[in-house]
C-alpha positions as CSV (number, residue, x, y, z in Angstrom):
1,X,15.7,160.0,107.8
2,X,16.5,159.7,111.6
3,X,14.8,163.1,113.3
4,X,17.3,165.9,114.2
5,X,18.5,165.6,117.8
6,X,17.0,169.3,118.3
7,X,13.2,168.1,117.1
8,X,12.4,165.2,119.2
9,X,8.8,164.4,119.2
10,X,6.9,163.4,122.0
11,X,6.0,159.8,122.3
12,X,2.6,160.6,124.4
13,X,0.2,163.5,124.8
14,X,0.9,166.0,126.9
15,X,4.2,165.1,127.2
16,X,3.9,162.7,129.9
17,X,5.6,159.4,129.5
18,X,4.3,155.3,129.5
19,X,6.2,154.2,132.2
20,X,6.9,151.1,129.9
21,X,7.8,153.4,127.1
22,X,10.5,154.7,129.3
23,X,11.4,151.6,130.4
24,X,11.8,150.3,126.7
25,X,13.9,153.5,126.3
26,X,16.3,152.9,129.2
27,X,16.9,149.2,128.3
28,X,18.1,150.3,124.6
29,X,19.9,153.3,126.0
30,X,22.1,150.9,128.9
31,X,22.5,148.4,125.8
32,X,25.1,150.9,124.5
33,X,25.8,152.8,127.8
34,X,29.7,152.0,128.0
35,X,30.4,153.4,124.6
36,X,28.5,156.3,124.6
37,X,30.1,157.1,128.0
38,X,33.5,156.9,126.9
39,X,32.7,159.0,123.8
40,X,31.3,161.6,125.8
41,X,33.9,161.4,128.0
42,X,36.5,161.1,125.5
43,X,35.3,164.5,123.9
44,X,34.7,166.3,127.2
45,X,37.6,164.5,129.5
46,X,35.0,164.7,132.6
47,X,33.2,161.7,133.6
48,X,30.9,164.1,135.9
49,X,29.8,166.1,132.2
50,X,29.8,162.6,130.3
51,X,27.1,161.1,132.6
52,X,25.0,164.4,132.1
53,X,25.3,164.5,128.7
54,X,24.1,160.9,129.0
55,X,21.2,161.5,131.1
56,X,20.2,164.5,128.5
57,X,20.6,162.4,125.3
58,X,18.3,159.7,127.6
59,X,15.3,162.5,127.8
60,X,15.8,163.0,124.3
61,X,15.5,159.3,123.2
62,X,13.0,158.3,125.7
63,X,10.3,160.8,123.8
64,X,11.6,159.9,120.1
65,X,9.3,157.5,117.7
66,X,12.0,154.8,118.2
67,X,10.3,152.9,115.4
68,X,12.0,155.3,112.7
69,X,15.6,155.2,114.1
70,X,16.6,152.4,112.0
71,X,20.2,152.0,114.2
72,X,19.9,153.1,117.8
73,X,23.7,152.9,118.6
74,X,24.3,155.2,116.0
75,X,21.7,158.0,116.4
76,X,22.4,158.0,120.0
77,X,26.7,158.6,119.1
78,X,24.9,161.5,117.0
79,X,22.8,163.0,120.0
80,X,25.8,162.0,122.4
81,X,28.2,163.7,120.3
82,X,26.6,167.2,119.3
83,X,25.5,167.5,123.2
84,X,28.9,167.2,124.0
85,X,29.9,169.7,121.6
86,X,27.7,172.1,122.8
87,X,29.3,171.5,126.6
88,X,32.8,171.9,124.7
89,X,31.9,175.5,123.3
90,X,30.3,176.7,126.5
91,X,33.3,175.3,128.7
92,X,36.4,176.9,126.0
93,X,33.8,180.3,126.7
94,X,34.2,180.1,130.4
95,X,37.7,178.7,130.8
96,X,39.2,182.0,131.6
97,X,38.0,181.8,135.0
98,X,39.6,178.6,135.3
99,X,42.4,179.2,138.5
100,X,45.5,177.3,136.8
101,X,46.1,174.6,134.7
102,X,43.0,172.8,133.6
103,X,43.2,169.0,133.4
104,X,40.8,166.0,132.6
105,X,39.1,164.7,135.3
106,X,40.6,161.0,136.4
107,X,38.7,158.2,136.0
108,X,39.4,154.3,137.2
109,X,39.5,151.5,134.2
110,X,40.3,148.6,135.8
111,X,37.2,147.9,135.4
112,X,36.7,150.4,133.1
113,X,33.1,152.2,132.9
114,X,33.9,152.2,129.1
115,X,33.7,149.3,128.3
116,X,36.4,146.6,127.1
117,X,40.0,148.4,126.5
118,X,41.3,145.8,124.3
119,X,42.4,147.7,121.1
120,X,45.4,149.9,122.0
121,X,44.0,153.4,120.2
122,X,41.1,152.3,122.7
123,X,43.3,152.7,125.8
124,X,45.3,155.8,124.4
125,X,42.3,157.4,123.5
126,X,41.6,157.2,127.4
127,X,45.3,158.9,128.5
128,X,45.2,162.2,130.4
129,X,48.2,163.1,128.2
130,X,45.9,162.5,125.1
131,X,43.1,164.2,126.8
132,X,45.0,167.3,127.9
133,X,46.4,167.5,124.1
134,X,43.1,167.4,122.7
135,X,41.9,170.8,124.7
136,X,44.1,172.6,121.8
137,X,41.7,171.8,119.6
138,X,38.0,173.0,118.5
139,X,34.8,171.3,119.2
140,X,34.7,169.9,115.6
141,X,38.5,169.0,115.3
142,X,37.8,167.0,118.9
143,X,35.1,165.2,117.5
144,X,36.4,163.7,114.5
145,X,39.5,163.1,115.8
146,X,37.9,160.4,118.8
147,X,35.5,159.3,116.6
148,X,38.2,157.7,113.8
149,X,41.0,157.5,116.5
150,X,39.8,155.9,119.3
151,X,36.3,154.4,117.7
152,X,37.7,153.8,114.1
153,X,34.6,155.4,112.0
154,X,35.3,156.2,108.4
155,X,34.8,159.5,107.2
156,X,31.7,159.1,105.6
157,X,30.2,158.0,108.7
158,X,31.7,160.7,110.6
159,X,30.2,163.0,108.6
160,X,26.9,162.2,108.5
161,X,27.0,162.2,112.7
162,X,28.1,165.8,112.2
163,X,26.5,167.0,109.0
164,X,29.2,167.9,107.2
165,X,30.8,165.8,104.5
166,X,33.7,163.0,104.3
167,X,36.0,165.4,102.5
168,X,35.5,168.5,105.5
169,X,36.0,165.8,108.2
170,X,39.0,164.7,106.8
171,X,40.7,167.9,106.8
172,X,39.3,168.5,110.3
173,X,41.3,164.9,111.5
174,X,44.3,166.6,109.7
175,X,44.5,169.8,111.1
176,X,43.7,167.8,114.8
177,X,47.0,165.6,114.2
178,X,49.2,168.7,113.0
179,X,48.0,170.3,115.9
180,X,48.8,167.7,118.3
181,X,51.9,167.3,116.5
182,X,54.6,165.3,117.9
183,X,53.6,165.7,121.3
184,X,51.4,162.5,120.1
185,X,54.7,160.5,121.5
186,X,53.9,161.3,125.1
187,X,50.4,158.6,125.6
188,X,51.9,156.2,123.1
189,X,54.5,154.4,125.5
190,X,54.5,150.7,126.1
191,X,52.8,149.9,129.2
192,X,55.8,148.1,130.8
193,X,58.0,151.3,130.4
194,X,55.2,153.5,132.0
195,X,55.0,151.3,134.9
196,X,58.6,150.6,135.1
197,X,58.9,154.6,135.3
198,X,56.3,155.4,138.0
199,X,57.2,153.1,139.9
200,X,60.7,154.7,139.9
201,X,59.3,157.8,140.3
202,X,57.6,157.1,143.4
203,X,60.4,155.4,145.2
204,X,63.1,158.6,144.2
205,X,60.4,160.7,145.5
206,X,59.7,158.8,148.4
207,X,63.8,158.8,149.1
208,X,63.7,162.0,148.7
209,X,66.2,161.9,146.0
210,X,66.6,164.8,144.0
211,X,69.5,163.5,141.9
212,X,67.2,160.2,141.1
213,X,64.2,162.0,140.1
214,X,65.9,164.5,138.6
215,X,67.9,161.5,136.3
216,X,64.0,160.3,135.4
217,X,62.7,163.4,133.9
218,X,63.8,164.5,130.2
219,X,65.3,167.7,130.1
220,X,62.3,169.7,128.9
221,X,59.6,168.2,130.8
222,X,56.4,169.6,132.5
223,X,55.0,169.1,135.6
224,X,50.8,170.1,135.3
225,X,49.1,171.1,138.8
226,X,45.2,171.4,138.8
227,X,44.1,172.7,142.1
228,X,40.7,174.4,140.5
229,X,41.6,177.0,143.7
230,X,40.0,174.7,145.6
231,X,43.6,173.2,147.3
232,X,47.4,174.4,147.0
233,X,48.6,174.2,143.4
234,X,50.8,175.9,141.4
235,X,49.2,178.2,138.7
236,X,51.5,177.6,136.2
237,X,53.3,174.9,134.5
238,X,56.7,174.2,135.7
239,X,59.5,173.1,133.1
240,X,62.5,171.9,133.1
241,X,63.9,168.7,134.9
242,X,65.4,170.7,137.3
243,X,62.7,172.2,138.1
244,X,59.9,169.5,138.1
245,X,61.9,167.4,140.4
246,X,62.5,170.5,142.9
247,X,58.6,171.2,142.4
248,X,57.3,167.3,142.8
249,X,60.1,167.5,146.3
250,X,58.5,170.6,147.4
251,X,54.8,168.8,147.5
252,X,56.1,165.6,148.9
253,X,57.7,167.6,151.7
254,X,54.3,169.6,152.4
255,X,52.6,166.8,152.8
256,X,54.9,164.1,154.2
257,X,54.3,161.7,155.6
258,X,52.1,160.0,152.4
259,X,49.6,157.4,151.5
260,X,50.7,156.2,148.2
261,X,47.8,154.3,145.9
262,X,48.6,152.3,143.1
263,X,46.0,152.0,140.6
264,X,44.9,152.4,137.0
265,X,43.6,155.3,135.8
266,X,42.8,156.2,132.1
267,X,43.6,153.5,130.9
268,X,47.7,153.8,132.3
269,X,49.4,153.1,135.2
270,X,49.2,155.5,138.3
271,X,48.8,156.8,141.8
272,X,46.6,158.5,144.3
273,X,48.4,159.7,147.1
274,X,47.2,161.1,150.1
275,X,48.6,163.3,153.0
276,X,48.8,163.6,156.6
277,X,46.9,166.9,156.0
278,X,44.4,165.4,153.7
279,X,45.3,166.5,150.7
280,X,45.0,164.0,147.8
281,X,46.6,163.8,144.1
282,X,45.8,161.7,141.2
283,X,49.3,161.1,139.6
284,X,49.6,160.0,135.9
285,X,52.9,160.3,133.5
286,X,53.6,161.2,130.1
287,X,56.3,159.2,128.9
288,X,58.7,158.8,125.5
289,X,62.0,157.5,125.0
290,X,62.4,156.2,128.3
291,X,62.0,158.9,130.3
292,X,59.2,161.5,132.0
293,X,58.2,163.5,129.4
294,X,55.0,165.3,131.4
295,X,53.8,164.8,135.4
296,X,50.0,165.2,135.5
297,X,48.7,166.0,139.3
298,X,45.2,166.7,139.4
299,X,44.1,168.0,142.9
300,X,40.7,169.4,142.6
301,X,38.8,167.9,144.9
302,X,35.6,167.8,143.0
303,X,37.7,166.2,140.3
304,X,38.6,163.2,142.7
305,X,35.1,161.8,143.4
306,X,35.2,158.8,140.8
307,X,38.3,157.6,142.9
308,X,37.4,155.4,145.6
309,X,39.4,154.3,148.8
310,X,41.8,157.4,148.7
311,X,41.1,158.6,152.3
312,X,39.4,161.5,152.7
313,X,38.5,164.7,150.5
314,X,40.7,167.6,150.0
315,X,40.5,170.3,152.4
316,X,40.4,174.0,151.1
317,X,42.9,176.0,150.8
318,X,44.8,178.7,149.2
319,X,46.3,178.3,145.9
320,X,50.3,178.8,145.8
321,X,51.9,181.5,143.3
């Protein structure tokens, strides 16, 4: 039996480690790097708590007796998965203090850090619409959920990462699709149409065009502003395609004139845009039926680090009613 990720023991005396031993460690621990990144990150939807978790599950495997984990890449998804769980529960505590909406921290894939994106659950598993979904649900419902989603585990497997049986994680998967429900539509869309609709997005709100954004966005779409308090944002979601394409107007105008970035983040087509203040948003879409279903702006500065050549950070500021 592979030891419990809470009993690891020591590989030397005193607790001090060979330096081979720890090299030993590292080498098996990078072998499977990119996929226990994206699960971590997949469960947490922040790359800065995924490479934690990663370096905590490394001081745990560095001191286990390696020669009684029979399969490395799966003991490590265990001790990956429950440490992320644990961030989960103490995160859902503290979110209350949260100023505003709370969205997953953008991330670059092109290359992505998570390995090969071939499979398209793979990619989708990767979407901030996904990713913002998923907050709805608990720490166990999360986990399942990625694990057969985006990873494809059976149940059985699932279970014995998580201790609890094939039957229990089954129901856990159900509950996380009803709960998701048919918001599932809005990280599902074909490529091609996502791009085709950002980049028509950008150029009605480059224009200026109220009437052309307007005509892009469904008629009971959300526009998502995390600002963290760090920067300007709006504190609450704005709905309506009236009103999204006022609100997305209103923060072109503040910050005009722009710096628009195309690039790929999570997995989907999407921009960084900076201002002549400084300011800087990561811009993804949620899309279904040919039209914007959800406008994800993330502008937390400490949120933007993984994004490189965007100009300068954000500068503080106070956060809009």
């Amino acid at each position: 039996m592979e030891p419990d990720r809470g009993d690891l023991p020591q590989r030397t005396a005193g607790g001090r480690l060979n330096p081979g031993d720890a090299a030993e460690a590292a080498g098996a621990l990078d072998a499977h790097r990119p996929m226990l990144l994206g699960l971590a990150y997949r469960l947490l939807g922040s790359r800065h708590d995924a490479e934690d978790v990663l370096q905590e599950a490394y001081l745990r495997w560095v001191r286990v007796d390696r020669n009684e984990v029979g399969e490395p890449r799966r003991y490590l998804s265990r001790v990956v998965t429950h440490l992320a769980m644990d961030r989960l529960r103490a995160r859902q505590a503290a979110r209350e203090t949260y100023v505003g909406p709370w969205l997953p921290e953008p991330v670059p894939t092109a290359p992505s850090p998570f390995g090969p994106l071939e499979r398209a659950e793979l990619r989708d598993s990767l979407s901030t619409a996904l990713l913002h979904l998923l907050e709805r649900l608990t720490p166990p419902e999360r986990a399942v959920y990625v694990l057969h989603t985006a990873f494809e585990l059976p149940y059985a497997e699932i279970g014995e990462l998580l201790d609890r049986s094939a039957e229990d994680c089954r129901q856990l998967h159900h509950r996380a699709s009803s709960r998701i429900g048919r918001d599932q539509r809005r990280f599902t869309a074909d490529r091609a149409e996502q791009k085709r609709l950002l980049d028509a997005f950008v150029a009605a709100a480059d224009d200026g065009n109220l009437a052309a954004l307007t005509d892009l966005v469904a008629a009971d779409a959300t526009a998502w502003s995390d600002g963290g308090g760090r920067v300007r944002a709006a504190r609450n979601p704005v709905t309506g395609a009236d009103r999204v394409a006022r609100f997305l107007l209103g923060v072109r105008d503040k910050g005009w004139p722009l710096t628009v970035h195309r690039t790929e983040l999570n997995g989907q087509p999407a921009v960084v845009v900076s201002s002549a203040a400084g300011d800087r948003y990561a811009i993804t879409l949620g899309t279904a039926a040919g039209r914007i279903t959800d406008v994800f702006l993330v502008a937390n500065p400490d949120k933007l680090n993984w994004l490189p050549g965007t100009g300068p950070p954000a500068r503080p500021g106070p956060v809009s009613p």
